[in-house]
C-alpha positions as CSV (number, residue, x, y, z in Angstrom):
1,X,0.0,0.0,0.0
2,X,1.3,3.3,-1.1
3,X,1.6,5.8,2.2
4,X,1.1,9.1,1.2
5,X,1.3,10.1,4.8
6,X,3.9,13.8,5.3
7,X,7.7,12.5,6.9
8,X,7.5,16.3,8.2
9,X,4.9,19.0,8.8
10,X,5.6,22.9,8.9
11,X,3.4,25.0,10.3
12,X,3.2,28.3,9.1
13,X,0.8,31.3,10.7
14,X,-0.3,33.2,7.4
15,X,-0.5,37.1,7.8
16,X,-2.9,37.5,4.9
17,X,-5.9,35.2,3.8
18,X,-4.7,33.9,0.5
19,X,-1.6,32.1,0.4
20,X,-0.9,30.9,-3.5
21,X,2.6,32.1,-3.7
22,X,3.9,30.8,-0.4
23,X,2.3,27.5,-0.8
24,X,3.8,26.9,-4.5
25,X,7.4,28.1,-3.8
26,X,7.6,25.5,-0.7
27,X,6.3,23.0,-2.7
28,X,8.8,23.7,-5.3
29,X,11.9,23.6,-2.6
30,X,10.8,20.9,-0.1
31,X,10.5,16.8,-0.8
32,X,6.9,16.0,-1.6
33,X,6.8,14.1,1.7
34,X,6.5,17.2,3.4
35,X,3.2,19.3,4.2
36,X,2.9,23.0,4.7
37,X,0.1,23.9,7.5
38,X,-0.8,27.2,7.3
39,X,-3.0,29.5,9.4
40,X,-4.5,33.1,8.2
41,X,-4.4,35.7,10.0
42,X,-6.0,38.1,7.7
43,X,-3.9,40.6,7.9
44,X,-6.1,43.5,6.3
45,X,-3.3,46.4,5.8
46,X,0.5,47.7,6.1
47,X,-0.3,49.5,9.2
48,X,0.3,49.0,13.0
49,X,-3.8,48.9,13.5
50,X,-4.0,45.9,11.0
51,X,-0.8,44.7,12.6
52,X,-2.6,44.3,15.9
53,X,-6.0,42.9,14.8
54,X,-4.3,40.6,12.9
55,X,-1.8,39.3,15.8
56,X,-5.1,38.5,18.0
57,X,-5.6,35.7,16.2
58,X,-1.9,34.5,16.7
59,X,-2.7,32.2,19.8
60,X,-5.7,30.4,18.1
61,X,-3.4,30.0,15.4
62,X,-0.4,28.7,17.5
63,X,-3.2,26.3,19.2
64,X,-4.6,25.1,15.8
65,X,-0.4,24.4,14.2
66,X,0.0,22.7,17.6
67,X,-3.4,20.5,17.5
68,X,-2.2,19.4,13.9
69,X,1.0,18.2,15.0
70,X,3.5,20.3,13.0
71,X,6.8,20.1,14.2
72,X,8.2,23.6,13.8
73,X,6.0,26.8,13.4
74,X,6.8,30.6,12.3
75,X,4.9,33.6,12.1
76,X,5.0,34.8,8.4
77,X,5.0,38.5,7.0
78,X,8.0,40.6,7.2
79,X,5.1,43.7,8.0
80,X,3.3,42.0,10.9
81,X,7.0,41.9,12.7
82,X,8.5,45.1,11.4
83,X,5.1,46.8,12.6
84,X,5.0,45.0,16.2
85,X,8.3,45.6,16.8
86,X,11.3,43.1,17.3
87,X,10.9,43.0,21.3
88,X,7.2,42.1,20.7
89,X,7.8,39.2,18.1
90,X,10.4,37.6,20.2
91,X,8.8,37.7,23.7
92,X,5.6,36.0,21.4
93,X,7.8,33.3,19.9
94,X,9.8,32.4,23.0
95,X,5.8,32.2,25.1
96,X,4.8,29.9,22.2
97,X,7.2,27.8,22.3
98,X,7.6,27.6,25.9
99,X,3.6,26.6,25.5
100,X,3.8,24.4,23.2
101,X,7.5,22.6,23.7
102,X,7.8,23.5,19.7
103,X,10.3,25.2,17.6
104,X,8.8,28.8,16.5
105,X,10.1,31.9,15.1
106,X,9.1,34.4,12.5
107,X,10.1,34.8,9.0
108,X,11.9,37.8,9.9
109,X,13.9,36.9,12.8
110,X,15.0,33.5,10.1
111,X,16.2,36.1,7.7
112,X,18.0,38.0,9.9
113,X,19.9,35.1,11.0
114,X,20.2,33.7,7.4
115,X,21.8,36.9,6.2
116,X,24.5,36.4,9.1
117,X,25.1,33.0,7.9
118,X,26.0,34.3,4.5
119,X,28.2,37.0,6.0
120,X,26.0,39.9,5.1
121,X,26.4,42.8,7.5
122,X,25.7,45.8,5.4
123,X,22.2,44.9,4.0
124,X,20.4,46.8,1.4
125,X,16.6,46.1,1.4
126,X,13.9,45.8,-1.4
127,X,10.2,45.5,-1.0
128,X,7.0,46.5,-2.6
129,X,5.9,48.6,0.7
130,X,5.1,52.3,1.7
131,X,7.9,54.4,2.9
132,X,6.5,53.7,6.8
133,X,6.6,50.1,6.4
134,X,9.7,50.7,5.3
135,X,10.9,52.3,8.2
136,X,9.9,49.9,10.4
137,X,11.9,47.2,8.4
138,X,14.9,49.2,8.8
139,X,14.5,49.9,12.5
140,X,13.9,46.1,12.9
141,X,17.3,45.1,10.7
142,X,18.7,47.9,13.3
143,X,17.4,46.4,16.3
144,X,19.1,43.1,15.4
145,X,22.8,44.7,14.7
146,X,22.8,45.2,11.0
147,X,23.7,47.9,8.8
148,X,21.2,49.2,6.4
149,X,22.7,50.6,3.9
150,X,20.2,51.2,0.9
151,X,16.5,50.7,0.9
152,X,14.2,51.0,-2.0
153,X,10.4,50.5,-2.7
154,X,7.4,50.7,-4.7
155,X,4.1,51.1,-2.3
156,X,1.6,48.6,-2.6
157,X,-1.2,48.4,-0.7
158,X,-1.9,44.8,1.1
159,X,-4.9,44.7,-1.8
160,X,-2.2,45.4,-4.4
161,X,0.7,43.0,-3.3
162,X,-2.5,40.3,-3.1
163,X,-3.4,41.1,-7.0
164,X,-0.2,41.3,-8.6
165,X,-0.2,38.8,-11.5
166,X,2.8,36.3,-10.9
167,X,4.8,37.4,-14.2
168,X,4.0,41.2,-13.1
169,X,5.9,40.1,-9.7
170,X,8.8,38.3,-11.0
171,X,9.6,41.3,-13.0
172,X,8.5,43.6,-10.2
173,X,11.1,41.9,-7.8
174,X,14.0,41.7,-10.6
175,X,13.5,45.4,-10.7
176,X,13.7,46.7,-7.1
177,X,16.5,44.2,-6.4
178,X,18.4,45.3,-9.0
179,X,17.8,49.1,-8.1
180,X,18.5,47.6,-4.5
181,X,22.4,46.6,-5.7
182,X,22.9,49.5,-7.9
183,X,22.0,52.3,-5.2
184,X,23.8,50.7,-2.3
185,X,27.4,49.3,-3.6
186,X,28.9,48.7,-0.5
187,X,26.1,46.5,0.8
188,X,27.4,42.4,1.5
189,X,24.1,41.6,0.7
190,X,19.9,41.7,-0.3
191,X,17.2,41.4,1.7
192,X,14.2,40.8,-0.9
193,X,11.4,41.5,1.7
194,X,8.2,40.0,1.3
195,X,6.4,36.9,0.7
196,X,3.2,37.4,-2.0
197,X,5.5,37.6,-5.1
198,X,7.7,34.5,-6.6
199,X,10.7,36.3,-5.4
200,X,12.8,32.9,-5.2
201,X,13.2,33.0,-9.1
202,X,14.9,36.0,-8.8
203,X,17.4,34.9,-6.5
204,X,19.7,33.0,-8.3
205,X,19.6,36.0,-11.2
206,X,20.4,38.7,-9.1
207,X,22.9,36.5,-7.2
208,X,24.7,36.1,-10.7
209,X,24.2,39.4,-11.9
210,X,25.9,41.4,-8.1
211,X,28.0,38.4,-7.1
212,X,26.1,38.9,-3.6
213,X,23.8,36.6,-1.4
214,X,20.0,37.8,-1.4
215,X,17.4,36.3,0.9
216,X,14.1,36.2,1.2
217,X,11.7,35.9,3.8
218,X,10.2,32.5,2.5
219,X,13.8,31.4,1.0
220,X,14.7,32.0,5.0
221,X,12.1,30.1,6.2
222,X,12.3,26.9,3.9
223,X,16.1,27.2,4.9
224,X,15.6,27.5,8.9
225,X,13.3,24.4,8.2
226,X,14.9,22.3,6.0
227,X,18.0,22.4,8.3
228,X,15.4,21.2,11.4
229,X,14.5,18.6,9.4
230,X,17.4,17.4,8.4
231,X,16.8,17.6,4.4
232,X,17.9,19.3,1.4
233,X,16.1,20.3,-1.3
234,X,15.7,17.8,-4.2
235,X,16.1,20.6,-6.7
236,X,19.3,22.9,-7.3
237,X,19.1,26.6,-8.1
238,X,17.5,28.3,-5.7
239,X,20.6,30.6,-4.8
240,X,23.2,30.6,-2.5
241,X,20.7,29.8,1.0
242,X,19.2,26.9,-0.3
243,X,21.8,25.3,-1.8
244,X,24.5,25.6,0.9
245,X,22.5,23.3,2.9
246,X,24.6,20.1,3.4
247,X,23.6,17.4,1.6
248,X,24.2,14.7,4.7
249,X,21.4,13.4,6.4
250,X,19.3,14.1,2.6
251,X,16.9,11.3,2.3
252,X,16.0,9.4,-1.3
253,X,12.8,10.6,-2.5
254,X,11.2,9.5,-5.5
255,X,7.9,9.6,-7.2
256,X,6.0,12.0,-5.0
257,X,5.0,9.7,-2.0
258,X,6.5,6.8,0.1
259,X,5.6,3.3,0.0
């Protein structure tokens, strides 16, 4: 009998209510054999008001991950943590997973600490966001010792980001991280902030074109779990995050499921 059941299980609180982009870039980067849970926060704006109603929901959601059984769980969108503030998001991560005896961070604390693996210091950041959100990202990237050297941006509303065709993105997110690279020269590296465009096709373009790491927020997060799980992914050419991860410990998978 063919057992289709998942080997692992991520759970993932989603900021907004529709998902599309995140779910088909993990699928693209994990084995088959392992299952993104998500949660929606429905996160209704870029502001610190939406950023509040929509962290109200984050214990349910924490409850719900845990009920399901997922064995690592992080709060997604780089605006809900920017907007809260780092103290806030860390004091809720370390109570969850003191509650729950599971693994959980937030997409922006992973990127912060995948930057530091690839030696960036100096960071110059790109996102589809209003000049306050932007300022909050900076003060966050602040707050955790790095240098930001360069921002730039394009504002989108949470609507916008949400209706942005996926070609429209992709060239969208080429665009700003190449501005990104040009404006700030002396920067080790790119943060590509947010999560509703397919920003991981970029990567490995931009990487070629700067000679210089970039990370995302989701690149981070498959990264930070991947390495939990002990796996790589079966696919090369997702940049310099993803495929640094050692290939020990990388399980056979064929054919979609396991039998």
């Amino acid at each position: 009998m063919i057992d289709i059941r998942p080997a692992h299980q991520l759970g993932y609180l989603l900021p907004v209510m529709v998902g599309d982009t995140v779910y088909y870039q993990f699928h693209r980067v994990f084995p088959p054999d392992v299952l993104l849970v998500a949660y929606p926060l429905g996160l209704a704006g870029f502001t610190p008001t939406a950023v509040d109603a929509a962290l109200e929901r984050f214990w349910e959601g924490v409850e719900f991950l845990r009920g399901r059984g997922v064995e690592r769980i992080v709060q997604g969108g780089i605006p809900v943590s920017a907007h809260a503030g780092r103290d806030r998001i860390l004091r809720l991560v370390a109570e969850a997973e003191r509650r729950t005896g599971i693994p959980v961070s937030a997409d922006f604390e992973e990127s912060i600490e995948a930057l530091r693996s690839l030696g960036v210091r100096r960071v110059a950041v790109a996102a589809k966001w209003d000049d306050a959100l932007m300022a909050a990202v900076g003060r966050y990237l602040t707050d955790a010792g790095l240098d930001v050297v360069g921002s730039t941006a394009e504002a989108h509303t949470a609507q916008q980001v949400l209706a942005l065709p996926s070609e429209e993105g992709i060239e969208l997110a080429l665009r700003l991280g190449r501005e990104a690279f040009r404006s700030a020269p002396d920067a080790d590296g790119l943060l590509l902030a947010g999560g509703a465009w397919l920003s991981l096709q970029v990567i490995p373009q931009l990487e070629a074109e700067f000679d210089r790491p970039v990370v995302t927020n989701p690149s981070a997060t498959f990264w930070s779990a991947l390495r939990q799980f002990g796996l790589r992914s079966p696919h090369a050419g997702w940049g310099r995050l993803l495929d640094g991860l050692p290939r020990s410990g990388q399980r056979e998978v064929s054919g979609g499921v396991r039998s």
